[in-house]
N, C-alpha and C positions, 0 to 999 in steps of 0.2 A: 828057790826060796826055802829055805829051814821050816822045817813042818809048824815046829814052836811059832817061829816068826806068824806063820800063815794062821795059826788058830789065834794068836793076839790080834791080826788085825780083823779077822771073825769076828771077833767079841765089839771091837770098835763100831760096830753095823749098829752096836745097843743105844743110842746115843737119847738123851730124854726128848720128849717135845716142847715145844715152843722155842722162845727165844736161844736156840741153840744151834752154833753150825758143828755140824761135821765134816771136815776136809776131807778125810776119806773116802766117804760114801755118798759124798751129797756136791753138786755145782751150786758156788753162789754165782748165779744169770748177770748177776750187775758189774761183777769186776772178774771173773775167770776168763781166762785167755781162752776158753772151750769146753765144751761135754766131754776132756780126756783128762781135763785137771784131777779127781778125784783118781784116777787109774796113778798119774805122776805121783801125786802125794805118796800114795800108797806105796811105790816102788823104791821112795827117799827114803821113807821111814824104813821099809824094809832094808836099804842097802847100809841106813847108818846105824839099825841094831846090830844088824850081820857084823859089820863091821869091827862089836865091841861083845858079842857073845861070850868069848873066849880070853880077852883081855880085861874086862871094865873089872876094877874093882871099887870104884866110888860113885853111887849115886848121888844125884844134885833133885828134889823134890818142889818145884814151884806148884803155883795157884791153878793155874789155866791157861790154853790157847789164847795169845791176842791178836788180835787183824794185821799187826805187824809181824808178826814172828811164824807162828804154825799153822795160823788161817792159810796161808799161802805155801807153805814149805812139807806143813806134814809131820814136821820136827820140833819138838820144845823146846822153847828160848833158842829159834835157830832164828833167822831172816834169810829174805832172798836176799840181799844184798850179799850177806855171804857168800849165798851158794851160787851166786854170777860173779864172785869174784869183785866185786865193785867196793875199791875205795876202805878194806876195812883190812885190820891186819890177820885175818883170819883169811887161809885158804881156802877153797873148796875139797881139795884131797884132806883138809883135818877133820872134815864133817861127814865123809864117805870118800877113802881111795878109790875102790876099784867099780864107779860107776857114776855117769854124768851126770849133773844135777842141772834142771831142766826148771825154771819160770812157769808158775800156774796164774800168775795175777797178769789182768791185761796190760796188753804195753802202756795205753795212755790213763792207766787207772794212775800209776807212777813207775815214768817211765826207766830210774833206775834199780826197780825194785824196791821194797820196802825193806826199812833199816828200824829193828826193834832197839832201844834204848838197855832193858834190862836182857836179851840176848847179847851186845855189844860186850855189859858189863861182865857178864858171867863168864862170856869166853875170852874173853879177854885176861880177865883177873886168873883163870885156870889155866892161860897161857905165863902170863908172869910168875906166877907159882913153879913153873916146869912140869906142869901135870901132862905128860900124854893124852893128844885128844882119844885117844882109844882108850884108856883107863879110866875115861868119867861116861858118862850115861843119864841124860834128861829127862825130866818127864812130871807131871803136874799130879797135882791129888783129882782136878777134873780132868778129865782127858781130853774135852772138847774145851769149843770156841762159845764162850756165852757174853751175848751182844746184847745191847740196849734194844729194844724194837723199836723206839720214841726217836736213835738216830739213825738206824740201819746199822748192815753188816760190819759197816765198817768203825765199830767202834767196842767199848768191852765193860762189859759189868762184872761183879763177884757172885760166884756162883751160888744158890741158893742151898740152905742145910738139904732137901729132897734131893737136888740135882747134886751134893756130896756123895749123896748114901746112893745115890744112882751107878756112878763110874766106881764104887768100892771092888766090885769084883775085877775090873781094868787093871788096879793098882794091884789089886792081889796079885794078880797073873803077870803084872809087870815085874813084882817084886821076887817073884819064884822065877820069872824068865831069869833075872839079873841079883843071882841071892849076893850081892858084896859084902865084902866085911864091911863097909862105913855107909849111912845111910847120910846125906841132909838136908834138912828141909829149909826149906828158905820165905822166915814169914810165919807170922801168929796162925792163918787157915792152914797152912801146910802141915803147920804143927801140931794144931787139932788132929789131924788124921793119922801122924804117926806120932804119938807120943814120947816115944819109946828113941826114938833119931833125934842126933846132932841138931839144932836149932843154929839159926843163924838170920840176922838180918836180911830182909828181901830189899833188894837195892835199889826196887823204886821208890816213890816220894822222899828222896832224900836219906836214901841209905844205902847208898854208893862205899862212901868211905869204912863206915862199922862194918857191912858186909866184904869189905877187901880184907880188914883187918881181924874179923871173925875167922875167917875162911884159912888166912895166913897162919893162925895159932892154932887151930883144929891141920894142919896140915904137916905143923911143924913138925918133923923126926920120921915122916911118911915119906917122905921124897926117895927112898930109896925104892919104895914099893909104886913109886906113882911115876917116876921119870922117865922120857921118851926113851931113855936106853936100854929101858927093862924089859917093855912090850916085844911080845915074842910073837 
């Protein structure tokens, strides 16, 4: 593992209290397929930075972990469904080549993995664009999963101003692992935190379409610097 890699997910141990999971360093008991899940996560996340150290030149900034996406996988706006392969036009070699991506959530929790809504949209949309999956690089303003406690794990709230200023140092360290020329945030909280970066509609509650068409004119005249035939 890359030393850099290994000191970011160090810092990931920092995760606030309460209503907060971290896939990393913690087993949720009610739907992890075992006491190895957090070890898996940790390996994905590690093998899909590896993957983009050297290549990524566009950051993508969402909200948070949700129970579909990174609760289970480790990876921002990723799902398992993706990474078994199931039913999505996203492979598992564009999420991480050179290592096999492995199910943390129990089989009968949902049996063909869970399939995120705004993961789908995001890679999806950065596939029709022609963006090299190794040129873009995920990743939230909070780092972890913050859940309702009123319905359990499996569900998602927005993160609190304290539990912002909590993961700050995350993003910093995320931001210096991955300095790209393009930054963007996706979403009014995302945007609170970087000011300063590309703004762009967050594509849930109905913002699907702005966010394809934000993303299309912020990308426009890039494609030479972003398309699979560049990545070396």
């Amino acid at each position: 593992m890359e030393p850099a890699v290994e000191r970011f997910l160090e810092l990931l141990k920092n995760s606030p209290r309460g209503s907060v999971f971290n896939p990393w360093w913690q087993v949720d008991r009610e739907n992890d397929v075992g006491s190895e899940a957090p070890v898996i996560r940790r390996r994905q996340l590690a093998a899909y930075f590896s993957a983009r150290l050297a290549t990524a030149r566009l950051v993508l900034v969402g909200e948070a972990l949700g129970y579909r996406g990174g609760h289970f996988t480790g990876i921002a706006m990723t799902s398992e469904r993706m990474l078994l392969g199931g039913k999505t036009e996203i492979e598992p070699k564009d999420i991480f080549p050179d290592a096999e991506a492995t199910r943390t959530s129990a089989g009968d929790t949902c049996p063909a993995g869970f399939s995120e809504p705004t993961a789908s949209v995001v890679w999806g949309t950065m596939r029709q664009l022609g963006v090299s999956p190794t040129r873009f690089v995920l990743w939230n303003v909070f780092a972890w999963h913050p859940y309702d406690p009123r319905a359990g794990m499996l569900s998602n709230r927005t993160p609190t101003s304290a539990e912002l200023a909590a993961s700050a140092p995350v993003l910093k360290l995320f931001l210096e692992l991955f300095p790209c020329e393009w930054v963007v945030s996706l979403g009014r909280l995302s945007a609170s935190r970087l000011p300063w970066a590309e703004r762009v509609r967050h594509p849930a509650s109905g913002g699907i379409v702005d966010f394809r068409r934000q993303m299309a004119a912020f990308l426009s005249g890039k494609a030479s610097e972003l398309c699979p035939g560049d990545a070396t």
